[in-house]
C-alpha positions in Angstrom: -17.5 33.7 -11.8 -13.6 33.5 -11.3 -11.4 31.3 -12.9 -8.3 30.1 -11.3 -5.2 30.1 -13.2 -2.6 27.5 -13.1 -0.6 29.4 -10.5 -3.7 29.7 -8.0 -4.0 25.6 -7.6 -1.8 23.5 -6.1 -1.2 19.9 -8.0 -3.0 17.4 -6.3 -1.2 14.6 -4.3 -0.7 11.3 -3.3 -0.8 10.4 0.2 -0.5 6.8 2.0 -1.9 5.8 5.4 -3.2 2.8 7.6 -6.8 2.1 7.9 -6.4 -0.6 11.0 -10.7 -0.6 11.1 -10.7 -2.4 7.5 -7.7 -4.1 8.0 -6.4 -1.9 4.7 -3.3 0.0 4.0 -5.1 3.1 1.3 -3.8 5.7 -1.4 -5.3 8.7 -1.6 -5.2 11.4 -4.7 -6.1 14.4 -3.1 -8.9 13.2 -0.2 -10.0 10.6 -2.0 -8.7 7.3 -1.8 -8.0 5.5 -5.3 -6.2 2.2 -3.9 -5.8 -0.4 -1.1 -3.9 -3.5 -0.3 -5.9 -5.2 2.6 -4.2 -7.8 4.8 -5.9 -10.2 7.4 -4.1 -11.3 10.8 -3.9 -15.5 10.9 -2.3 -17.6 13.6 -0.3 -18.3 10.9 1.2 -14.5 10.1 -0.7 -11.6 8.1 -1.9 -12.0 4.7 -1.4 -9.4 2.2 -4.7 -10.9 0.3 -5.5 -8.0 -2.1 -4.2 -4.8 -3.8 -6.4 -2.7 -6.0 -5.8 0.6 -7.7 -8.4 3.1 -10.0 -7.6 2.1 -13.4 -7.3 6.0 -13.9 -4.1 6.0 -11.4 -2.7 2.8 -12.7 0.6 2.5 -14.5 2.0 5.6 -12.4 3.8 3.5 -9.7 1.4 4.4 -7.0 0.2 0.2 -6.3 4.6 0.2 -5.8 5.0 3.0 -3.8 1.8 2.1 -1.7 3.0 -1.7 -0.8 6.8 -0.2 -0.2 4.9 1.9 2.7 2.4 -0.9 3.9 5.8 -3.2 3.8 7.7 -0.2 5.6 5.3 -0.1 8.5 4.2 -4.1 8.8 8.1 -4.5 9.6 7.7 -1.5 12.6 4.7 -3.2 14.0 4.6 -6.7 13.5 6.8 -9.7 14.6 4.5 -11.9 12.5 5.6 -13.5 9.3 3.9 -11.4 6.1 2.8 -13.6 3.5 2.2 -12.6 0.1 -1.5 -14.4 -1.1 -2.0 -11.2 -3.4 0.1 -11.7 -6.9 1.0 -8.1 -6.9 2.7 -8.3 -3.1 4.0 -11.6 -4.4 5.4 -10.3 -7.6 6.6 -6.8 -5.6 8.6 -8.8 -3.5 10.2 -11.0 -5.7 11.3 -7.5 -7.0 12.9 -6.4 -3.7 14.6 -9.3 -2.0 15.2 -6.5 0.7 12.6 -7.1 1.6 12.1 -10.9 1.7 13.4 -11.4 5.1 10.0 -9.8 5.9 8.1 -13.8 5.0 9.7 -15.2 8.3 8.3 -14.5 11.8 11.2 -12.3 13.5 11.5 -12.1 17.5 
């Protein structure tokens, strides 16, 4: 048996992407995924209703970066108005009033 020394591995990494089938934006460490923020589509605009990350990936800014890149690619593809039902979405915007115009339906 063969060990692999520190130089032979490469560090694992986290990787975002949209999973349109559960209405989920996920976070993957390597190729398994270790958070979501899921988002359901209203008559009334999309609601950001839930974000969840492994405790063991907690505290290292993944939940941030991972609704930065569900924000990023809501504002490409929706005219809809987002609204924040999740207190982490709610809080993360409150954070980034860049990012507030985002609450209003645009045309």
């Amino acid at each position: 048996m063969t060990q692999a020394n520190a130089s032979d591995t490469t560090p694992a990494e986290y990787s975002y992407s949209k999973d349109p089938g559960n209405n989920r934006y996920v976070v993957h460490y390597d190729d398994e995924i270790v958070g979501f923020a899921s988002y359901r589509e209203l008559a009334d605009g999309v609601h950001f209703d839930h974000t969840v990350v492994d405790q063991a990936h907690q505290g290292t800014g993944v939940a941030s970066k991972l609704v930065r890149f569900a924000l990023d690619d809501f504002e490409r593809t929706s005219k809809l108005a987002l609204i924040p039902d999740c207190s982490y979405v709610d809080a993360w915007l409150k954070r980034h009033p860049d990012y507030q115009h985002l609450t209003e339906a645009r045309a």
